[in-house]
C-alpha positions in Angstrom: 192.6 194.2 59.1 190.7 194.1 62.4 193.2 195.3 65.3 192.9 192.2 66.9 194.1 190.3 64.4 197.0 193.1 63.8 197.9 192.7 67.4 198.1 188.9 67.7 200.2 188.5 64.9 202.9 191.3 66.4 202.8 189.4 69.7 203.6 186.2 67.4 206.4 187.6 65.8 207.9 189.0 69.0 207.8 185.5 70.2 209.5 184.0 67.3 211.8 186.4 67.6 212.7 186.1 71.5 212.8 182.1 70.6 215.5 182.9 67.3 217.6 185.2 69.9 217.4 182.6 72.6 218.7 179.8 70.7 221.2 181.6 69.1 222.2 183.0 72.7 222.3 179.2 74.4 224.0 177.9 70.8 227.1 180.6 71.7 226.9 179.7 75.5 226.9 175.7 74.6 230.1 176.5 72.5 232.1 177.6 75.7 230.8 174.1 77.5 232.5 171.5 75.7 231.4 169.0 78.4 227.8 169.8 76.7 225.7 169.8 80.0 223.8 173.2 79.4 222.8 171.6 76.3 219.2 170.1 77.5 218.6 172.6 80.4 218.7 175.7 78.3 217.2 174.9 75.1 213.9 174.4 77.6 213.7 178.1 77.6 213.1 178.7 74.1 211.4 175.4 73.8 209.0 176.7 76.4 208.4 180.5 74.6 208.0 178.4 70.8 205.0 175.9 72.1 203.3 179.2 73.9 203.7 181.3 70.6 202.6 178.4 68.4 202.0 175.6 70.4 203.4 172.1 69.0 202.9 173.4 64.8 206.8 174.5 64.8 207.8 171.7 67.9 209.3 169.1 65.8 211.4 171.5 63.1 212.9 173.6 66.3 213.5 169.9 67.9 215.7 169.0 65.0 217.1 172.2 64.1 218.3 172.4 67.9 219.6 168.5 67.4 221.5 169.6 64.3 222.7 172.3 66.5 224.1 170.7 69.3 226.0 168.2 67.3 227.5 171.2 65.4 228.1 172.1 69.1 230.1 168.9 69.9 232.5 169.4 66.4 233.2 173.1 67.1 233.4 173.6 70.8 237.2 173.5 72.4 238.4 170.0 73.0 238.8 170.5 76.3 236.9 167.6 77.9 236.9 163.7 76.9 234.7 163.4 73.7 233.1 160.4 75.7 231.3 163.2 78.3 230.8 165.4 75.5 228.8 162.7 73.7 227.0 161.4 76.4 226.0 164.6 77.6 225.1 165.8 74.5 223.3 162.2 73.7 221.3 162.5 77.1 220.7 166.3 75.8 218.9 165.2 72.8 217.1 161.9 74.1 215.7 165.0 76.6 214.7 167.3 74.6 212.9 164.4 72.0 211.7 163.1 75.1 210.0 166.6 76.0 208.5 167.3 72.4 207.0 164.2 72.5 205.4 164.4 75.8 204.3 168.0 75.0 202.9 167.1 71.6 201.3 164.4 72.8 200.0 166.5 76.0 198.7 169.4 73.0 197.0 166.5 71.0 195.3 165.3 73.9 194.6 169.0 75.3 193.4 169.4 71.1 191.3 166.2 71.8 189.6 167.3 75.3 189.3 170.7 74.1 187.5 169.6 70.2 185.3 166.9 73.0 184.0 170.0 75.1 183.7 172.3 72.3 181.3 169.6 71.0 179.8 169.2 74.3 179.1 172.3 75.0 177.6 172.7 71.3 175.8 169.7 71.8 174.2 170.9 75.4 173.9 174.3 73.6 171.8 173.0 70.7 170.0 170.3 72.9 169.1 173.7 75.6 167.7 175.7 72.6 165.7 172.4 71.0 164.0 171.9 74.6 163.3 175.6 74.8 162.1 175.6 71.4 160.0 172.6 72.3 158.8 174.2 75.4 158.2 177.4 73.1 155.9 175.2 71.2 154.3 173.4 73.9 153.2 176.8 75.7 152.0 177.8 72.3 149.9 174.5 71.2 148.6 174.7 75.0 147.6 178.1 74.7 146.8 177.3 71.3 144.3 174.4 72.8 142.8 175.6 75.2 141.7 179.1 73.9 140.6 176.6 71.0 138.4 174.9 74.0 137.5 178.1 75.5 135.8 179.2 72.0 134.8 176.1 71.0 131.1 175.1 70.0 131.9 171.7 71.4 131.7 170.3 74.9 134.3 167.6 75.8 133.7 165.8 78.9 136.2 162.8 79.8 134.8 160.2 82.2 136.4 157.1 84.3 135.2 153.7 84.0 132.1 154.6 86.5 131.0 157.4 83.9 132.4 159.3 86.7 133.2 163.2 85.0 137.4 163.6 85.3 137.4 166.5 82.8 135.0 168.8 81.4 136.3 171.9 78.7 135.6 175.5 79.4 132.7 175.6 76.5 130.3 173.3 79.0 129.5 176.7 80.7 129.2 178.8 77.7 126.8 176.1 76.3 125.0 174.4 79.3 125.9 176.8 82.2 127.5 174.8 84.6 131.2 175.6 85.9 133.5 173.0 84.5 135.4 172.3 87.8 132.5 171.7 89.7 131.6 168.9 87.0 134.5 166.9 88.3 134.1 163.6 90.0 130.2 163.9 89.6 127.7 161.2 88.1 128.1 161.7 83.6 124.4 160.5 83.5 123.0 163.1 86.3 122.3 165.8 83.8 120.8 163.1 80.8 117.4 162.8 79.6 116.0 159.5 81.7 114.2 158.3 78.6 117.3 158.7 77.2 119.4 157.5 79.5 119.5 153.2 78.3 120.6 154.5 75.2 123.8 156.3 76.5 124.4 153.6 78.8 124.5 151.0 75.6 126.6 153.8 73.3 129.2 153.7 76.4 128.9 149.8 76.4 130.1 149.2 72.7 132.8 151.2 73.1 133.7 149.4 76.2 133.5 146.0 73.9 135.7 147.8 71.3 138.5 150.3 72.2 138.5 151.2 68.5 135.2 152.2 68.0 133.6 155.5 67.9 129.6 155.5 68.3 127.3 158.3 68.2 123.4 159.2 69.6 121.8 162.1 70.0 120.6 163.0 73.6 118.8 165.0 75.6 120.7 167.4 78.5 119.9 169.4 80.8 121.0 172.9 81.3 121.3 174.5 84.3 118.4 176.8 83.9 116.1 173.1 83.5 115.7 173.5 80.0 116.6 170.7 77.9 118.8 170.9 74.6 119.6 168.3 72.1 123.4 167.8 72.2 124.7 164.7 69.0 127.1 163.3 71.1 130.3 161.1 69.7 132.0 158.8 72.6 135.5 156.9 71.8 137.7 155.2 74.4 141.5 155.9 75.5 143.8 154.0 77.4 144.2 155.5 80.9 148.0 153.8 81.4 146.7 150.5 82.5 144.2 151.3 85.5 141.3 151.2 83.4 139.3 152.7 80.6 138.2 156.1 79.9 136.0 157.8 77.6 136.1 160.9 75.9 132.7 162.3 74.3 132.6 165.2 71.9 128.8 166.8 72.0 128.0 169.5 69.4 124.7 171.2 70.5 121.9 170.2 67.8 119.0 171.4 69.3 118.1 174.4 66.8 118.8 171.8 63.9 116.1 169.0 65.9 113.5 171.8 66.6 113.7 172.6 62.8 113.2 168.9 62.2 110.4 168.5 64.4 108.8 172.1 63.0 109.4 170.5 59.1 107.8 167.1 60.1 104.2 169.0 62.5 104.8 171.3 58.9 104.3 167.5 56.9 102.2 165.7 59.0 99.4 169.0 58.7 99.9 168.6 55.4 98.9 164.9 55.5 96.0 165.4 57.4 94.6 168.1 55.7 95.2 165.7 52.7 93.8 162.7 54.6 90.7 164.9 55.5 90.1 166.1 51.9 90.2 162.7 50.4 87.5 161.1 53.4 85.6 164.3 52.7 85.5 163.5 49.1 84.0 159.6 49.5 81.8 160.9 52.1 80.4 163.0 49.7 80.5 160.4 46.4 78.6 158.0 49.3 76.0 160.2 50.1 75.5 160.8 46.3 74.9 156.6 45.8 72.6 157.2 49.2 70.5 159.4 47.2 70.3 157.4 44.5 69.1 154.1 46.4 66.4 156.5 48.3 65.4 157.9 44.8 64.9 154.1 43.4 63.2 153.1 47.2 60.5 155.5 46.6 60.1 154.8 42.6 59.9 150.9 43.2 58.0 150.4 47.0 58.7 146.7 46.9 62.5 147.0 46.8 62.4 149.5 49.6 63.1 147.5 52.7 66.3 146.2 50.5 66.5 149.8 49.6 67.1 151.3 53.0 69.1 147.8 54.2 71.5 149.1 51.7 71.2 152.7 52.4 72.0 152.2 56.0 75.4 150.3 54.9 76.6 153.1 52.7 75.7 155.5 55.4 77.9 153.6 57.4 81.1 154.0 55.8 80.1 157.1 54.4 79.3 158.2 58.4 82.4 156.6 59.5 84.8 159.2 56.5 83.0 162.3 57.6 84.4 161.1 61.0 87.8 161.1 60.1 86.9 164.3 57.1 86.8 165.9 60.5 89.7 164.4 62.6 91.9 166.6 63.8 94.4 164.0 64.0 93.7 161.9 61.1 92.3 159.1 63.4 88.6 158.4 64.9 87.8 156.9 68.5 85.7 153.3 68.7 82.9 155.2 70.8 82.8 157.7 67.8 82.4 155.1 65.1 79.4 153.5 67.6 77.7 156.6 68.3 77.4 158.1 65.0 76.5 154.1 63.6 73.6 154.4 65.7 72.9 157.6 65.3 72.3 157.4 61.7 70.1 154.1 61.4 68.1 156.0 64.0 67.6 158.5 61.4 67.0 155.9 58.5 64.6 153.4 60.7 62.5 156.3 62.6 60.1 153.4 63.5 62.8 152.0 66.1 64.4 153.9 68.6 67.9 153.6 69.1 69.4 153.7 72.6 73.6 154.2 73.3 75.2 153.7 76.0 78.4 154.2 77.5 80.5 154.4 81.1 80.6 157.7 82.8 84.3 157.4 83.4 85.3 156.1 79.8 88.6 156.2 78.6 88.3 156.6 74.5 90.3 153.9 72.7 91.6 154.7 69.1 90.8 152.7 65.8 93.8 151.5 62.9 92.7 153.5 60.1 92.9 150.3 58.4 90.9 148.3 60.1 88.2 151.4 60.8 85.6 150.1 57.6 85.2 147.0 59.1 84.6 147.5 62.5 81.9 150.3 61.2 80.4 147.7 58.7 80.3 144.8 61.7 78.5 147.7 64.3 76.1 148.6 61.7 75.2 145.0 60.4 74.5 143.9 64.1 72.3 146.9 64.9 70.9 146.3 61.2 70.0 142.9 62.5 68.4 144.0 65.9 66.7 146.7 64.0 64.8 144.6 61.4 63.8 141.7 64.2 62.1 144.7 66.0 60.3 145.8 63.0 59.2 142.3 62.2 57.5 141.5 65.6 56.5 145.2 66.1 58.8 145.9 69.1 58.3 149.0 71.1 61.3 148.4 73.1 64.5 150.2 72.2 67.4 148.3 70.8 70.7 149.2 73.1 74.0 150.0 72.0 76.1 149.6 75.0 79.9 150.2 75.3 82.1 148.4 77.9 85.9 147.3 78.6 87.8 144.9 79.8 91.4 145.8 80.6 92.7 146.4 77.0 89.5 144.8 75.4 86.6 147.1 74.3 83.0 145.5 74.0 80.5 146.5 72.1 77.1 144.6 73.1 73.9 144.8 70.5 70.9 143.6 72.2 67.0 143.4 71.4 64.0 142.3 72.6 62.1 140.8 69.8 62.8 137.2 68.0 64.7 134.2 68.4 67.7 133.1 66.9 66.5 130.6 63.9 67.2 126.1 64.8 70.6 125.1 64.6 71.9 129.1 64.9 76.4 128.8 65.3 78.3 131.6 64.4 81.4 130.1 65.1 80.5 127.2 62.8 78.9 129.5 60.2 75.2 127.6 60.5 72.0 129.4 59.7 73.4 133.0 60.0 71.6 134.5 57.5 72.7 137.3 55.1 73.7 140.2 57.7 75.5 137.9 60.1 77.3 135.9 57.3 78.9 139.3 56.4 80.0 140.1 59.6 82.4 137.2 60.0 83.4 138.0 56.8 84.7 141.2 57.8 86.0 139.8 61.2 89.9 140.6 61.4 92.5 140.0 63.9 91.4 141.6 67.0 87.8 141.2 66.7 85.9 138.6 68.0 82.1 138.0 67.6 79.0 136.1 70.0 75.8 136.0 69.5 73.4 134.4 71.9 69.6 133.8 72.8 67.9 136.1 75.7 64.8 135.1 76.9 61.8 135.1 77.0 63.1 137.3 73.5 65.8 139.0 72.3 69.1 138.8 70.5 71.9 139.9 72.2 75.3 140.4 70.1 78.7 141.1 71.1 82.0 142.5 69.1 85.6 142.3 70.6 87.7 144.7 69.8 91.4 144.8 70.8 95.1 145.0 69.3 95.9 145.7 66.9 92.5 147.0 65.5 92.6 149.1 68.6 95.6 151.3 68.9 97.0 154.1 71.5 94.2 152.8 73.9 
């Protein structure tokens, strides 16, 4: 057995033994007292040495062993004194010592009572002390925890007020834009934004103002410190800032090596295109040129059909003039002035007998044709020259016919003028009278943004004028 426990049981059994000797020693005293006073005065003694050895366990046996005792006292003690005195002494003996065992019982029960109440106190404030250091354990490790994960992270959180004012900015914002996240603090969210991006993070920020529950993303433009800008996909929610107002918190994952890899796959797809877009005009420009050969072949084996013959060789050449334009686009689109020019440039070379003047503003600023809308215009600029080109040839006119370019704000005017004939009695394009062939197929290929005017000069001369605008014209 451990020598503690050895040791406290010998000091137990001395004390039961002191208390055995001591009543035995106040039982033979008592019995030379027959007036019984010494009765409740010296059984306190070993009373007193029982409750330290074992506290109240033996109390209420020694009580009534003592009792039994001290009315064996009363029969066998010398009748020396009235039995009256010996009774009540004896009487007021017992009622004493009961008295004392209840008090001191009742004293150990509440001293058990106290003693079981701090024990569970102090267990209680000793389990409730290690939970709040094991919390704070936990809450130094999940803050260390967070903000190495912010330290490392390939995100940027930024917190703003409800002025897009910055109130917190993480660690990663220098790593990934270069500015010191403390300095951020308290300055303008939307300073280091794209402008032309700008309305669109101003509206993104505005949703979630309208809905505390929703999370909205965009991708932006920011600037870094050095000035360069990177692409940053940004995703702003809202939190409740205990009642003063809102705030926002916006995760931005840098996205510009993904959005450079976009914009590399679609200058990879849209060379693609064109060079498609190129092969396929360069292809009807040829198939054209192969019916031109063959209406020049049938001009000079029947001479009466070869006016008609070269009418309809100079329309072909037209649209096939107007494909090798855009067979050699570098941007799979052709300019108005382009389509004009090289018009005219080629009935020059079909009608030699007619010259055939262009003419165009020093300081022009070229205005791009719909790709859609590009065979018409050419097919209207060649029927009106066609027009001025066979009224010169009629009435053997040595003056040019002009091709003249001109604008009005986002307007561009083509004017075709001559100085030979007169428009035929009862001439009205707009009513579709006495047009004739050339001119009745130029309102037919009129679409929305063209307009066209023909009118009498004098003494001679026809002068006509094509409007072209949006949406024929685009990018202008």
């Amino acid at each position: 057995m451990p020598q503690a426990l050895l040791s406290g049981r010998s000091a137990s059994a001395g004390a039961h033994l002191l208390v055995a000797l001591a009543t035995a020693a106040v039982f033979v005293l008592d019995l030379q007292t027959p007036w019984g006073v010494a009765t409740w005065i010296l059984y306190a003694f070993p009373t007193f040495v029982l409750c330290w050895a074992s506290g109240t366990r033996y109390l209420v046996p020694y009580a009534g062993l003592v009792s039994a005792l001290i009315v064996l006292d009363h029969f066998l003690s010398a009748p020396q004194a009235p039995a009256s005195f010996s009774v009540f002494n004896r009487a007021a003996g017992l009622a004493a010592l009961w008295t004392a065992a209840w008090l001191i019982a009742r004293r150990e029960r509440e001293r058990q009572a106290l003693q079981q109440l701090r024990d569970g106190l102090e267990q209680t404030v000793a389990e409730r002390t290690a939970a709040l250091r094991q919390s704070e354990e936990h809450c130094r490790q999940g803050e260390a925890q967070m903000r190495s994960l912010l330290e490392h992270s390939s995100d940027v959180i930024v917190a703003y007020d409800e002025n897009l004012d910055v109130v917190y900015a993480s660690p990663s914002v220098g790593r990934l834009l270069g500015y010191e996240p403390a300095r951020m603090v308290g300055k303008p969210g939307l300073a280091i934004v794209h402008p032309d991006d700008a309305a669109q993070v101003k509206e993104v920020f505005r949703k979630v103002r309208a809905d505390g529950n929703a999370v909205e993303r965009c991708e932006v433009r920011t600037r870094h410190r050095d000035g360069d800008w990177r692409w940053f996909e940004m995703a702003v929610s809202a939190c409740a800032d205990g009642g003063v107002g809102h705030r926002f918190i916006v995760n931005s994952r840098d996205v510009t090596e993904r959005k450079e890899a976009e914009r590399l796959h679609v200058q990879s797809l849209e060379r693609q295109r064109d060079a498609l877009v190129r092969e396929v005009h360069h292809r009807i420009k040829n198939n054209l040129q192969g019916v031109i050969g063959l209406l020049q072949r049938h001009a000079r084996a029947r001479p009466e059909l070869a006016e008609l013959m070269r009418e309809a060789v100079a329309r072909v050449g037209a649209v096939a003039t107007l494909h090798g334009l855009y067979a050699g686009a570098a941007v799979g689109r052709v300019a108005l002035c382009e389509v004009a020019q090289a018009v005219a440039r080629y009935n020059d070379e079909v009608f030699p007998d007619v010259r055939i003047e262009f003419v165009r503003p020093a300081d022009w600023r070229e205005s791009w044709l719909d790709e859609r809308d590009a065979v018409a215009v050419a097919l209207v600029v060649n029927e009106l020259a066609l027009n001025a080109i066979k009224a010169c040839l009629r009435e053997r006119c040595g003056e040019p016919v002009r091709v003249a370019l001109a604008r009005e704000g986002g307007t561009v005017i083509l004017t075709v003028s001559n100085r030979a004939g007169r428009l035929p009695e009862g001439f009205d394009f707009a009513a579709s009278r006495a047009l004739g062939t050339g001119l009745a197929l130029v309102k037919s290929l009129l679409v929305p943004g063209t307009a066209v005017a023909v009118r009498q000069l004098e003494p001679q001369g026809v002068e006509a004028e094509l409007r072209v605008a949006a949406p024929v014209i685009i990018d202008s």
